[in-house]
mmCIF file of the N, C-alpha and C atoms, coordinates in Angstrom:
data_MODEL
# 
_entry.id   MODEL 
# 
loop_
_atom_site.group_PDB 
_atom_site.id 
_atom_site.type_symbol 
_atom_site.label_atom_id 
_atom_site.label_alt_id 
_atom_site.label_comp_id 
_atom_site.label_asym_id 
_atom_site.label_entity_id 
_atom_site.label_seq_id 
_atom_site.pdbx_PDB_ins_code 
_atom_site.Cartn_x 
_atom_site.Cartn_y 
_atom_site.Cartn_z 
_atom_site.occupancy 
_atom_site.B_iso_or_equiv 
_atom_site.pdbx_formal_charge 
_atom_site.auth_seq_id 
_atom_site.auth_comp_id 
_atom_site.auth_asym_id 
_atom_site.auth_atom_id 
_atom_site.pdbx_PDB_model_num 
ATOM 1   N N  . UNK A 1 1  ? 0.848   -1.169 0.000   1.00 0.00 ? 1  UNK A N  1 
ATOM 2   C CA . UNK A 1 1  ? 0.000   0.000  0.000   1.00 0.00 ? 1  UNK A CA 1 
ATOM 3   C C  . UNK A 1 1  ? 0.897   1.237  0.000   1.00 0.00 ? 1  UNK A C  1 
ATOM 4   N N  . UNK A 1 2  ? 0.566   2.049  -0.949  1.00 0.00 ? 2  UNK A N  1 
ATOM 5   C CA . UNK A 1 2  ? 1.446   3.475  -0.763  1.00 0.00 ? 2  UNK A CA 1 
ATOM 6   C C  . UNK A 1 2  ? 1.022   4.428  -0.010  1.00 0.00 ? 2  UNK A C  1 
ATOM 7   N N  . UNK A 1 3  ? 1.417   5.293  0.121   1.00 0.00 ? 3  UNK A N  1 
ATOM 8   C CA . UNK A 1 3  ? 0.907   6.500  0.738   1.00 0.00 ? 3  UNK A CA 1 
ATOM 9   C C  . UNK A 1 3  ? -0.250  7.193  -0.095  1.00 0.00 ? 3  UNK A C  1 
ATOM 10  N N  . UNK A 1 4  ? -0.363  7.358  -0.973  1.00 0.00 ? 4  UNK A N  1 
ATOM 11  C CA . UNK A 1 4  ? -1.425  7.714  -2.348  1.00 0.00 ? 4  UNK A CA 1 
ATOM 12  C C  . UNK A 1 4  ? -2.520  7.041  -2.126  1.00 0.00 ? 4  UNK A C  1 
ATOM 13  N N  . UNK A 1 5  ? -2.354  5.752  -1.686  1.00 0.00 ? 5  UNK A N  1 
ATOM 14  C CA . UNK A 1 5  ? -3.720  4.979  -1.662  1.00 0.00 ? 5  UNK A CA 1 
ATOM 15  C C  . UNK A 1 5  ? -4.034  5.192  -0.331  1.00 0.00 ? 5  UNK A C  1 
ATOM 16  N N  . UNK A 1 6  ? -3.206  5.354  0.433   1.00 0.00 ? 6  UNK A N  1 
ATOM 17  C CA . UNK A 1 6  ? -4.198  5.325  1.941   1.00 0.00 ? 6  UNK A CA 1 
ATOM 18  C C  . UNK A 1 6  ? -4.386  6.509  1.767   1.00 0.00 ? 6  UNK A C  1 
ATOM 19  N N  . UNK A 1 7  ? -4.190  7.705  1.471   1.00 0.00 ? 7  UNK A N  1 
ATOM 20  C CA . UNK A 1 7  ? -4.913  9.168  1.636   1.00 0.00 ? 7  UNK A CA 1 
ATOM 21  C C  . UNK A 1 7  ? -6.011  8.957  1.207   1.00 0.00 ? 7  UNK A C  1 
ATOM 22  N N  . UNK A 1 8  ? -6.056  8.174  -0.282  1.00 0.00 ? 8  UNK A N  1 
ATOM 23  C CA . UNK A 1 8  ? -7.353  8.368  -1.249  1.00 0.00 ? 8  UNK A CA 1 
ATOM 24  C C  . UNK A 1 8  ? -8.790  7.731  -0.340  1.00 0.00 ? 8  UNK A C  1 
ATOM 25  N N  . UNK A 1 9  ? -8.007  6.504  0.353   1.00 0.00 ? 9  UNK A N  1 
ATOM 26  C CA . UNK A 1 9  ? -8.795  5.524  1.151   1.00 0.00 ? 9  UNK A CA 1 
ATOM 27  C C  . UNK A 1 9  ? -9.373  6.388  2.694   1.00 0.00 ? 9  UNK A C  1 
ATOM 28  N N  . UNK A 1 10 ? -8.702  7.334  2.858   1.00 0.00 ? 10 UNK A N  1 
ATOM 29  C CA . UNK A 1 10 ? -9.193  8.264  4.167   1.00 0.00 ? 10 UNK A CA 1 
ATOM 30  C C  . UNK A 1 10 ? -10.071 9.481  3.355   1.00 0.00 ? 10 UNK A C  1 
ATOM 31  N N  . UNK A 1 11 ? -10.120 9.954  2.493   1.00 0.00 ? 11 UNK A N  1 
ATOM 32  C CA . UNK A 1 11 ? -11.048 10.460 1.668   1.00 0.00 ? 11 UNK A CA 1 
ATOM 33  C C  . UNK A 1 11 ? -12.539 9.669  1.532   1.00 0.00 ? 11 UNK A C  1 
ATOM 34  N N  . UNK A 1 12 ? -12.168 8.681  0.792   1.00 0.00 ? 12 UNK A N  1 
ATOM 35  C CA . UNK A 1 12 ? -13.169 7.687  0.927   1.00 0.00 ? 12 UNK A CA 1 
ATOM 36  C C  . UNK A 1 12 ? -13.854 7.541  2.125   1.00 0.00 ? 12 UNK A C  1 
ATOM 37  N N  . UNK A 1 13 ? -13.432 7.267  3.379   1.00 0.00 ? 13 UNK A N  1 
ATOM 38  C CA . UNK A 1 13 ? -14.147 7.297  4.528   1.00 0.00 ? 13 UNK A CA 1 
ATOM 39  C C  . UNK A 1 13 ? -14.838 8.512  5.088   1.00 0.00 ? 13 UNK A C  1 
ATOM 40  N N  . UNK A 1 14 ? -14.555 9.645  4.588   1.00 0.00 ? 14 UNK A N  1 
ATOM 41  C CA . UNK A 1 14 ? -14.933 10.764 5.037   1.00 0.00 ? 14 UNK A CA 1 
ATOM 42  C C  . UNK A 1 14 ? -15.824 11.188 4.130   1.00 0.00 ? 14 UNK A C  1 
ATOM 43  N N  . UNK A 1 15 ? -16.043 10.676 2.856   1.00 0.00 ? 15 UNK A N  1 
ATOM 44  C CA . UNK A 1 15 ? -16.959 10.757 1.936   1.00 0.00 ? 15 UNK A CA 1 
ATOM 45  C C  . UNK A 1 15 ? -18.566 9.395  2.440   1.00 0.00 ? 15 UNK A C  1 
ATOM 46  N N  . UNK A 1 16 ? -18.047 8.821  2.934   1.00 0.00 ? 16 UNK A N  1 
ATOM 47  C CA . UNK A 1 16 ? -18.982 7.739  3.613   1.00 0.00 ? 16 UNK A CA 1 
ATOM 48  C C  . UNK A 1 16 ? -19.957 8.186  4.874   1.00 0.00 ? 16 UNK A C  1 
ATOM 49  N N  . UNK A 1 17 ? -18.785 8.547  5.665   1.00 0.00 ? 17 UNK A N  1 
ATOM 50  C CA . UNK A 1 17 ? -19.573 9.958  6.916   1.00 0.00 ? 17 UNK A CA 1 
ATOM 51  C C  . UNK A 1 17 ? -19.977 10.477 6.154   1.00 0.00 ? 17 UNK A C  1 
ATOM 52  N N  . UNK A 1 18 ? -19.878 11.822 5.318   1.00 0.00 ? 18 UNK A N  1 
ATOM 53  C CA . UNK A 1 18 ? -20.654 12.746 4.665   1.00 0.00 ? 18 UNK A CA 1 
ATOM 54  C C  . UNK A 1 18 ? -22.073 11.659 4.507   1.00 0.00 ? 18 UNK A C  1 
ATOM 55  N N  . UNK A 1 19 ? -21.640 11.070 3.741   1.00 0.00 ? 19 UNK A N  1 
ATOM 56  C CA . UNK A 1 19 ? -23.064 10.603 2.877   1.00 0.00 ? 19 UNK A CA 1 
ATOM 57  C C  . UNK A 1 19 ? -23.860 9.471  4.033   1.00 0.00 ? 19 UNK A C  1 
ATOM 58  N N  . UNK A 1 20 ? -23.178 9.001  4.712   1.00 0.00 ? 20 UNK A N  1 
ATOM 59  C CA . UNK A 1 20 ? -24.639 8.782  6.105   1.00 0.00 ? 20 UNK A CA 1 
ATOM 60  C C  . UNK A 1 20 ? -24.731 9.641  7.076   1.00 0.00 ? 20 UNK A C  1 
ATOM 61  N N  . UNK A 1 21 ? -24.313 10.846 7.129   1.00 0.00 ? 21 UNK A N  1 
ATOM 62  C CA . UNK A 1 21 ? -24.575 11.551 8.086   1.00 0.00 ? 21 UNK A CA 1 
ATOM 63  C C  . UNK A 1 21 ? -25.936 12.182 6.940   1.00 0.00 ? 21 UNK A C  1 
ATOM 64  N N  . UNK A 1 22 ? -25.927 12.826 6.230   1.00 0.00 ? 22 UNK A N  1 
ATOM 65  C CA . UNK A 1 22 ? -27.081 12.932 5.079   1.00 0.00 ? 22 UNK A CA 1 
ATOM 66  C C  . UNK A 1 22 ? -28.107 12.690 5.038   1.00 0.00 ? 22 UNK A C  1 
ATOM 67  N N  . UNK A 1 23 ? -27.758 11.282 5.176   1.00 0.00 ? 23 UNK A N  1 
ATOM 68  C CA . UNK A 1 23 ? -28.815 9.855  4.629   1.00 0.00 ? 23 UNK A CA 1 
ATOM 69  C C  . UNK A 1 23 ? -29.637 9.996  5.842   1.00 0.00 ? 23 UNK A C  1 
ATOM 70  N N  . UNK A 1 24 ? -28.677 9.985  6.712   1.00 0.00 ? 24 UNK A N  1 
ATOM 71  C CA . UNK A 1 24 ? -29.419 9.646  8.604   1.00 0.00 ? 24 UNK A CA 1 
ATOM 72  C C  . UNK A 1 24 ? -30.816 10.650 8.450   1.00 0.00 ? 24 UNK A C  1 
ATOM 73  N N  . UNK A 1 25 ? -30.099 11.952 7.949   1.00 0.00 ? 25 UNK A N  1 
ATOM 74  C CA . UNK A 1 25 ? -30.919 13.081 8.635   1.00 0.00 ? 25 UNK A CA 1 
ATOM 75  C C  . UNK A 1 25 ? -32.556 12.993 7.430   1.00 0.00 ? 25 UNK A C  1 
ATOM 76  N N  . UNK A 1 26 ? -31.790 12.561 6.535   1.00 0.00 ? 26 UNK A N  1 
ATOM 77  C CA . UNK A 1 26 ? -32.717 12.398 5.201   1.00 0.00 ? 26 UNK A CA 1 
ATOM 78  C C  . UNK A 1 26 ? -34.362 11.515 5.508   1.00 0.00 ? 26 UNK A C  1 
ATOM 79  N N  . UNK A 1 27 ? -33.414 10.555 6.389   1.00 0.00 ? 27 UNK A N  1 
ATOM 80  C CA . UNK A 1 27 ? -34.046 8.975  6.963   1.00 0.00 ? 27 UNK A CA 1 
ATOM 81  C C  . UNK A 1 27 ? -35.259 9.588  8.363   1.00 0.00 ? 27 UNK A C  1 
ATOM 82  N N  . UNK A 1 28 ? -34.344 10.149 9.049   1.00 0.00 ? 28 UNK A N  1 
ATOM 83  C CA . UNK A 1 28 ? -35.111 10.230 10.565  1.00 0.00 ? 28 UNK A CA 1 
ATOM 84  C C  . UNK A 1 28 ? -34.868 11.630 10.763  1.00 0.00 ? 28 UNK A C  1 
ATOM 85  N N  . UNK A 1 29 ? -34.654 12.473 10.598  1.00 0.00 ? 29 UNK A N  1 
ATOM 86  C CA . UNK A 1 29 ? -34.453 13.691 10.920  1.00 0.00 ? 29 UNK A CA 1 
ATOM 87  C C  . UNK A 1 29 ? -33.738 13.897 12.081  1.00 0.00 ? 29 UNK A C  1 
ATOM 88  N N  . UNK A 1 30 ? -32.482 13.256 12.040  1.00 0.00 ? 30 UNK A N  1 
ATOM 89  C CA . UNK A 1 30 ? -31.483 13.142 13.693  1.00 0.00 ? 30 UNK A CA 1 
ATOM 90  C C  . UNK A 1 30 ? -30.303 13.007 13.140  1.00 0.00 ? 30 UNK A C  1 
ATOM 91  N N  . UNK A 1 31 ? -29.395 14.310 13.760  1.00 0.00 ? 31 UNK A N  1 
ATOM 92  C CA . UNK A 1 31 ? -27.556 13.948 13.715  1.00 0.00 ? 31 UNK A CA 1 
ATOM 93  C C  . UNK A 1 31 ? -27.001 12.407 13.665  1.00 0.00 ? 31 UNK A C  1 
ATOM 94  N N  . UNK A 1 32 ? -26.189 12.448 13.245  1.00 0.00 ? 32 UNK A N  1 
ATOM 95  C CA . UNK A 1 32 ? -25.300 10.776 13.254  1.00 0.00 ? 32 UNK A CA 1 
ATOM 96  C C  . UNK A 1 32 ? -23.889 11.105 14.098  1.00 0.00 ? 32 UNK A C  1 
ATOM 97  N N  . UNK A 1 33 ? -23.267 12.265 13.811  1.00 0.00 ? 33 UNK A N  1 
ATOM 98  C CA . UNK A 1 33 ? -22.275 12.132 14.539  1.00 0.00 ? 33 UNK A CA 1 
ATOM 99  C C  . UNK A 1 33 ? -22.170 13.527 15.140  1.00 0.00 ? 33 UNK A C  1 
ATOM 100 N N  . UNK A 1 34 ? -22.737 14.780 14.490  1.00 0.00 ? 34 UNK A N  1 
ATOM 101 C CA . UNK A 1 34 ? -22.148 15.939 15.267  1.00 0.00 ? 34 UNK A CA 1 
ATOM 102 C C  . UNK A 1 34 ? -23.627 16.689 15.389  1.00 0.00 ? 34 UNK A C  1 
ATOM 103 N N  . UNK A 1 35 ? -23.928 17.127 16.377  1.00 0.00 ? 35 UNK A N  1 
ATOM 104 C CA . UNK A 1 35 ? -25.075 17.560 17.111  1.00 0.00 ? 35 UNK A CA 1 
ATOM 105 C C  . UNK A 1 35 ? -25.620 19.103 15.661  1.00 0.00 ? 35 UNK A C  1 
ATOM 106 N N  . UNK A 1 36 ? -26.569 18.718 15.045  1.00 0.00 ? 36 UNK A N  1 
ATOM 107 C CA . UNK A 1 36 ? -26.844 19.880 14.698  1.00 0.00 ? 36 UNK A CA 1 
ATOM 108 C C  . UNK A 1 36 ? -26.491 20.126 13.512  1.00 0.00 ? 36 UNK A C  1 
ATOM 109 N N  . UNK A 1 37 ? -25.474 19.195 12.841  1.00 0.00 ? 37 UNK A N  1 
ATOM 110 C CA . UNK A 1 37 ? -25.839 19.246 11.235  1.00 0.00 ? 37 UNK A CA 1 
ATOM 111 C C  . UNK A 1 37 ? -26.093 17.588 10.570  1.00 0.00 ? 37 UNK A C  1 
ATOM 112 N N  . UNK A 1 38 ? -26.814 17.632 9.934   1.00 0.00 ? 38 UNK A N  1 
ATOM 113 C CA . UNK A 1 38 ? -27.295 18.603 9.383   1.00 0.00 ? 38 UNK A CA 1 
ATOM 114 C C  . UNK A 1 38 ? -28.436 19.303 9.722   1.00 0.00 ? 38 UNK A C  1 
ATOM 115 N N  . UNK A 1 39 ? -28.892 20.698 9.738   1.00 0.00 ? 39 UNK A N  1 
ATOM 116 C CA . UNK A 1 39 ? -30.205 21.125 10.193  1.00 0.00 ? 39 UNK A CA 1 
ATOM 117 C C  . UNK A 1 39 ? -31.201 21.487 9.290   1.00 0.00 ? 39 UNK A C  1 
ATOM 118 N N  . UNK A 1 40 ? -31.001 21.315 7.784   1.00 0.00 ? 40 UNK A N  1 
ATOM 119 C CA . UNK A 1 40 ? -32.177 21.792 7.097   1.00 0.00 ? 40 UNK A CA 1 
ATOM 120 C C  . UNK A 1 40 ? -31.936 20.488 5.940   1.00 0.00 ? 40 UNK A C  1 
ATOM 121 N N  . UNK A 1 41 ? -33.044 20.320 5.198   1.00 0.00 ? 41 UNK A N  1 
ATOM 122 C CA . UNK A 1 41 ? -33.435 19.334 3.943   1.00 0.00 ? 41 UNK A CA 1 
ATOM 123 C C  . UNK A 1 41 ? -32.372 19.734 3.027   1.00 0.00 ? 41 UNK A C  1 
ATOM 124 N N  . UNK A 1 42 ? -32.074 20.964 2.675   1.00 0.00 ? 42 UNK A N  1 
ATOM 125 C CA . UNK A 1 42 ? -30.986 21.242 1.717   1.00 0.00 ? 42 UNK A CA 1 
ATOM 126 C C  . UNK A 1 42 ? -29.164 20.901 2.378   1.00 0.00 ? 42 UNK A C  1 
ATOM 127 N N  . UNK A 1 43 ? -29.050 21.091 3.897   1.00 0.00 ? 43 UNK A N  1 
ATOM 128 C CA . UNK A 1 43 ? -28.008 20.769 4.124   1.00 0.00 ? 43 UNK A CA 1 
ATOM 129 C C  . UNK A 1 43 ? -27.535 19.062 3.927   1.00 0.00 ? 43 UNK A C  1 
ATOM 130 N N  . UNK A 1 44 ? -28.776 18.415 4.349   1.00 0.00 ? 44 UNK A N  1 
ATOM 131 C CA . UNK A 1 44 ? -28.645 16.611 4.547   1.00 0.00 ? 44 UNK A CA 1 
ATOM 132 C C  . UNK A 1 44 ? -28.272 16.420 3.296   1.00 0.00 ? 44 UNK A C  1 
ATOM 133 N N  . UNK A 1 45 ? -29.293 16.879 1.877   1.00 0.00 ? 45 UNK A N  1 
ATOM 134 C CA . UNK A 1 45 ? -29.020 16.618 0.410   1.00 0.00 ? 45 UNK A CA 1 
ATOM 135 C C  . UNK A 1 45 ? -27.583 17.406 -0.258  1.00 0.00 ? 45 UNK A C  1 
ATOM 136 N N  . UNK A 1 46 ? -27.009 18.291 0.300   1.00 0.00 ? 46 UNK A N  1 
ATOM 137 C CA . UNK A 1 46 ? -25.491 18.705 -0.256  1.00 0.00 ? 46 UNK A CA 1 
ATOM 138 C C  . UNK A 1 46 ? -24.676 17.621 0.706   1.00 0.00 ? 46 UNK A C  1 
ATOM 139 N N  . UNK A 1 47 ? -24.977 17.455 1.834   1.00 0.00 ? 47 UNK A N  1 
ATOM 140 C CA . UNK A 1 47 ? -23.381 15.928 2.655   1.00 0.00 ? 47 UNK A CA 1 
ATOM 141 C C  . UNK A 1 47 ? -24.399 14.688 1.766   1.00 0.00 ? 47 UNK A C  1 
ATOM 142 N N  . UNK A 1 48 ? -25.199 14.287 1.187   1.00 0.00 ? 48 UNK A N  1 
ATOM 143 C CA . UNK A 1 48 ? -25.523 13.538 0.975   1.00 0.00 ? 48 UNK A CA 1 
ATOM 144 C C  . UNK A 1 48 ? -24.803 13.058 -0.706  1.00 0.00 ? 48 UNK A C  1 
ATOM 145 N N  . UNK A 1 49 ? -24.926 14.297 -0.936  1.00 0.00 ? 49 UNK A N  1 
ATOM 146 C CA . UNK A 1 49 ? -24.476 13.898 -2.417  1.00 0.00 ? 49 UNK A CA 1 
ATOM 147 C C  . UNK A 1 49 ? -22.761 14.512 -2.768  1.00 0.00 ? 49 UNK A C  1 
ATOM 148 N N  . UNK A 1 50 ? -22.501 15.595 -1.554  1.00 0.00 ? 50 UNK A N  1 
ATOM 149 C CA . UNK A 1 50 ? -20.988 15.591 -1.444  1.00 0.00 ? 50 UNK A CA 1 
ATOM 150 C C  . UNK A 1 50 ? -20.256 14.320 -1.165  1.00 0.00 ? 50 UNK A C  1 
ATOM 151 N N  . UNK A 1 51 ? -20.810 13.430 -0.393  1.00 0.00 ? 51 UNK A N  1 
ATOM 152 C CA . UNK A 1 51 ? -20.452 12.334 0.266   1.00 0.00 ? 51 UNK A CA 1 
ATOM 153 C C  . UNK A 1 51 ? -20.226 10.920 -0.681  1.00 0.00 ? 51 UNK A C  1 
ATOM 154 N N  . UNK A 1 52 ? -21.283 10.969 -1.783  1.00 0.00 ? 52 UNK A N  1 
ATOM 155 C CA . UNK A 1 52 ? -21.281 9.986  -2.737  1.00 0.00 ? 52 UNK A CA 1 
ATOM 156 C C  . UNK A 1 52 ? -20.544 10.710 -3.637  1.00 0.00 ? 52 UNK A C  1 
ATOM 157 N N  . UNK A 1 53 ? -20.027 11.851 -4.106  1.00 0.00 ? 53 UNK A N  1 
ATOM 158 C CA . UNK A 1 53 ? -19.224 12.575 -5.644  1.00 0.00 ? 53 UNK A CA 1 
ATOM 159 C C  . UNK A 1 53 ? -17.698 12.136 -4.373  1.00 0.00 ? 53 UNK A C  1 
ATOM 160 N N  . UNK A 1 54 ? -17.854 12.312 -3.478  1.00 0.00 ? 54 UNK A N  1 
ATOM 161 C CA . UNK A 1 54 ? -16.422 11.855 -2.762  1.00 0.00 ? 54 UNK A CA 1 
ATOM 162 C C  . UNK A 1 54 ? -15.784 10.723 -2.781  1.00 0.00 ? 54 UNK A C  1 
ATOM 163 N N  . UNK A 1 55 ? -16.990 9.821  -2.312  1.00 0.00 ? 55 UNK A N  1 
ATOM 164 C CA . UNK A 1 55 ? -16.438 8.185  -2.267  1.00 0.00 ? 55 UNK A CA 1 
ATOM 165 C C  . UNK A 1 55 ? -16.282 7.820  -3.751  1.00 0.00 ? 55 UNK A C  1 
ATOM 166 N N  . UNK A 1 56 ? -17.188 8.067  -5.050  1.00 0.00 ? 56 UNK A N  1 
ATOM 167 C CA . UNK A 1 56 ? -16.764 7.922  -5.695  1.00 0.00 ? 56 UNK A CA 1 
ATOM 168 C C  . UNK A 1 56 ? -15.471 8.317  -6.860  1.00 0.00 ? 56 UNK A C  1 
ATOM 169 N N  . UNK A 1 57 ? -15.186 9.018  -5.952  1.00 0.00 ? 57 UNK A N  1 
ATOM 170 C CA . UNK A 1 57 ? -13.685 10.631 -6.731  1.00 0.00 ? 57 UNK A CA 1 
ATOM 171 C C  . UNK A 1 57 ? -12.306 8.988  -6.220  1.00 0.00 ? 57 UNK A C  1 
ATOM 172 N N  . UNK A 1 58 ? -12.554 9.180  -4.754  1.00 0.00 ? 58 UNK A N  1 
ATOM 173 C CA . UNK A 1 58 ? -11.665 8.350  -4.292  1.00 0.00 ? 58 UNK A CA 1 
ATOM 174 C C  . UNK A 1 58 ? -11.665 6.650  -4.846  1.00 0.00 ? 58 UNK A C  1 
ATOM 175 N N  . UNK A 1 59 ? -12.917 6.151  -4.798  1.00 0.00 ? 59 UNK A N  1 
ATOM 176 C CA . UNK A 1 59 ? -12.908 4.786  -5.240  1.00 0.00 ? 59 UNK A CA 1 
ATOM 177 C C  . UNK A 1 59 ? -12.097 4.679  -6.671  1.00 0.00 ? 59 UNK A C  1 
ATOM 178 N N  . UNK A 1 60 ? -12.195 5.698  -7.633  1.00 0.00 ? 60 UNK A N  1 
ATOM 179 C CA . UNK A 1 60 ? -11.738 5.782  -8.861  1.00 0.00 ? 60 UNK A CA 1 
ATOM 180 C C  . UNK A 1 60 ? -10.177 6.078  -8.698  1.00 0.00 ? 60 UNK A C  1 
ATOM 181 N N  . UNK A 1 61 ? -9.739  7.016  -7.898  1.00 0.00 ? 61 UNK A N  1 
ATOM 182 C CA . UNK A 1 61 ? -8.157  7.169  -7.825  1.00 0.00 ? 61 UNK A CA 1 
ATOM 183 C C  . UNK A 1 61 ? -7.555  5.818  -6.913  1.00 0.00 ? 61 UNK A C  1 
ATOM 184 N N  . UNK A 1 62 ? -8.188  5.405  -6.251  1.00 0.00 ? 62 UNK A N  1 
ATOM 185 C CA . UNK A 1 62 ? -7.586  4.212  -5.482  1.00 0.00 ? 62 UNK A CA 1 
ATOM 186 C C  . UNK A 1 62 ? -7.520  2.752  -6.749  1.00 0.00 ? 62 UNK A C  1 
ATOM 187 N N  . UNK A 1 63 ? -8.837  3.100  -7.615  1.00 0.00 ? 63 UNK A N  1 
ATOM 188 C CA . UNK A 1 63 ? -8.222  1.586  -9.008  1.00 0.00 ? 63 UNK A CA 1 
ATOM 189 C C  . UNK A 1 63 ? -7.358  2.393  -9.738  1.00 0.00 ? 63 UNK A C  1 
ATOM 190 N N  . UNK A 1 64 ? -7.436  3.194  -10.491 1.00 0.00 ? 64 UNK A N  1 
ATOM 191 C CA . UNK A 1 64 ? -6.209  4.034  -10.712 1.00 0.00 ? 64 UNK A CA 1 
ATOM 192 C C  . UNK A 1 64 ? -4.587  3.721  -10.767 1.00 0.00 ? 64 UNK A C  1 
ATOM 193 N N  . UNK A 1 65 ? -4.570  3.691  -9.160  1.00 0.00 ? 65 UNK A N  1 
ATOM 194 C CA . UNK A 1 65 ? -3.708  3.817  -8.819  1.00 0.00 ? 65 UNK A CA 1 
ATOM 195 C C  . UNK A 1 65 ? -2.835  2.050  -8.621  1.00 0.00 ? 65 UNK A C  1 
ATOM 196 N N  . UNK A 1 66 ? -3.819  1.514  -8.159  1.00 0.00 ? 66 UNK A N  1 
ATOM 197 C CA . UNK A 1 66 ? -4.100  0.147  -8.396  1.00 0.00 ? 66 UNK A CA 1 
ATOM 198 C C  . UNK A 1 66 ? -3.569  -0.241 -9.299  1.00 0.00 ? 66 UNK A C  1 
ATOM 199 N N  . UNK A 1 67 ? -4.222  0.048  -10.648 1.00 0.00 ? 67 UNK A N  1 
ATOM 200 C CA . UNK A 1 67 ? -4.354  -0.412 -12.180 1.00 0.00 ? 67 UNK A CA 1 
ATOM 201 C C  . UNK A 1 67 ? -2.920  -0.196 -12.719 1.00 0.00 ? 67 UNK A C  1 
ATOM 202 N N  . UNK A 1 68 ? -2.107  0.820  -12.138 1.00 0.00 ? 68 UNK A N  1 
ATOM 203 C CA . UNK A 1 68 ? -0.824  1.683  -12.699 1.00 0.00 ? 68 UNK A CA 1 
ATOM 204 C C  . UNK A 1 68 ? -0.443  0.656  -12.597 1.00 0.00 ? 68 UNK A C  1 
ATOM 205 N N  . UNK A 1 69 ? 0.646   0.187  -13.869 1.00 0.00 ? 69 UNK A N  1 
ATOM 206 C CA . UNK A 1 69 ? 1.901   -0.427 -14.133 1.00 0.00 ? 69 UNK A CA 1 
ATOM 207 C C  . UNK A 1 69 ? 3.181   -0.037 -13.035 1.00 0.00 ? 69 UNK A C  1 
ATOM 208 N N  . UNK A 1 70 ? 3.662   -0.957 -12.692 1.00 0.00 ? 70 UNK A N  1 
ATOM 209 C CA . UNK A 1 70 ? 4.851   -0.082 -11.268 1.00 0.00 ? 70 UNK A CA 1 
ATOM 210 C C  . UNK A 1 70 ? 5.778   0.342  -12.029 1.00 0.00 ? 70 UNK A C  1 
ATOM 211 N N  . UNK A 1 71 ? 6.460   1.386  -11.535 1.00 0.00 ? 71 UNK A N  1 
ATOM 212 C CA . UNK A 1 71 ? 7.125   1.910  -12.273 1.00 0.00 ? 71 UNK A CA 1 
ATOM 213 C C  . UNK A 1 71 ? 8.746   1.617  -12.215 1.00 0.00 ? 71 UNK A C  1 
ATOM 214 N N  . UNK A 1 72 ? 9.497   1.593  -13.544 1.00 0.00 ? 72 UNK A N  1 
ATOM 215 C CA . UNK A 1 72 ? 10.909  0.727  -13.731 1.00 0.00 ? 72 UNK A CA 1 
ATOM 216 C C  . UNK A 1 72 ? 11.848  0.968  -12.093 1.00 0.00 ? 72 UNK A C  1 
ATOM 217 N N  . UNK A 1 73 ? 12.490  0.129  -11.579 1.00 0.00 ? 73 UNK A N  1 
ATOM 218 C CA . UNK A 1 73 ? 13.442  0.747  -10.586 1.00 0.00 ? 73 UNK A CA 1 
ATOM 219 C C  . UNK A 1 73 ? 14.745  0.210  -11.632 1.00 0.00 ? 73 UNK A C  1 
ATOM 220 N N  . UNK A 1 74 ? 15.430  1.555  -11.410 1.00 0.00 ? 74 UNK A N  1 
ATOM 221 C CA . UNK A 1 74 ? 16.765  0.946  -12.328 1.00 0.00 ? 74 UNK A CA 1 
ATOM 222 C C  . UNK A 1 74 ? 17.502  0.371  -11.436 1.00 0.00 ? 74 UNK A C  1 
ATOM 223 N N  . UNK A 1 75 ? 17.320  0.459  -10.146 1.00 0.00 ? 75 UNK A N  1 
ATOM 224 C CA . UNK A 1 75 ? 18.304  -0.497 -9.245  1.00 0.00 ? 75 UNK A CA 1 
ATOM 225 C C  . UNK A 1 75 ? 17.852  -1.812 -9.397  1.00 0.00 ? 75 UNK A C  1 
ATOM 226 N N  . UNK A 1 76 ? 17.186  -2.109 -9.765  1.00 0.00 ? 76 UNK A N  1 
ATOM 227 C CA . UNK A 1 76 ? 16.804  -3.890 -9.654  1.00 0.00 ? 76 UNK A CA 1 
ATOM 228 C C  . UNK A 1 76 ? 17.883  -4.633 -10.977 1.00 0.00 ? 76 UNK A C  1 
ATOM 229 N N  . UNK A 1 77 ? 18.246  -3.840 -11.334 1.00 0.00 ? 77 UNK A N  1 
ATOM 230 C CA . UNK A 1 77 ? 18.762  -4.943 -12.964 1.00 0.00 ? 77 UNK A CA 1 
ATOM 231 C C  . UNK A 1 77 ? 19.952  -4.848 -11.980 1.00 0.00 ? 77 UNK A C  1 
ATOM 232 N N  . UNK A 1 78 ? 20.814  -4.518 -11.505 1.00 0.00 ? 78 UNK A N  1 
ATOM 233 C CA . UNK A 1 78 ? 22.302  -4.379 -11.006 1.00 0.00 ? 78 UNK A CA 1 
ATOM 234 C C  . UNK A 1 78 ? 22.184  -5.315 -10.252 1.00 0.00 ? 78 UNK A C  1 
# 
């Protein structure tokens, strides 16, 4: 694992909060983790859909990154 992928992968998780903290409020009209947001129908639907354009930003740079060919080390032929 590189460093590139675990950032992308802590993005990802914070795009997951966003989007059930959202969902929660969307669902039952009650905080998930921080007292008080979201507080209106338009705030739940922007973490809701910030939260899914996130996880999916990250899910895509983490295959990406994945997918990359490794790159030559010229020390290995010596």
């Amino acid at each position: 694992m590189t460093l590139k992928i675990l950032l992308y992968a802590i993005f990802d998780v914070v795009g997951m909060v966003l989007f059930a903290t959202g969902a929660m409020w969307l669902a039952q009209r009650q905080a998930l983790f921080i007292q008080g947001f979201p507080e209106s129908m338009a705030e739940a639907v922007a973490a809701t859909v910030a939260g899914l354009l996130l996880m999916f930003w990250a899910a895509a740079q983490i295959l990406r990154e994945l997918l990359r060919p490794p790159a030559d080390n010229p020390q290995e032929g010596k």
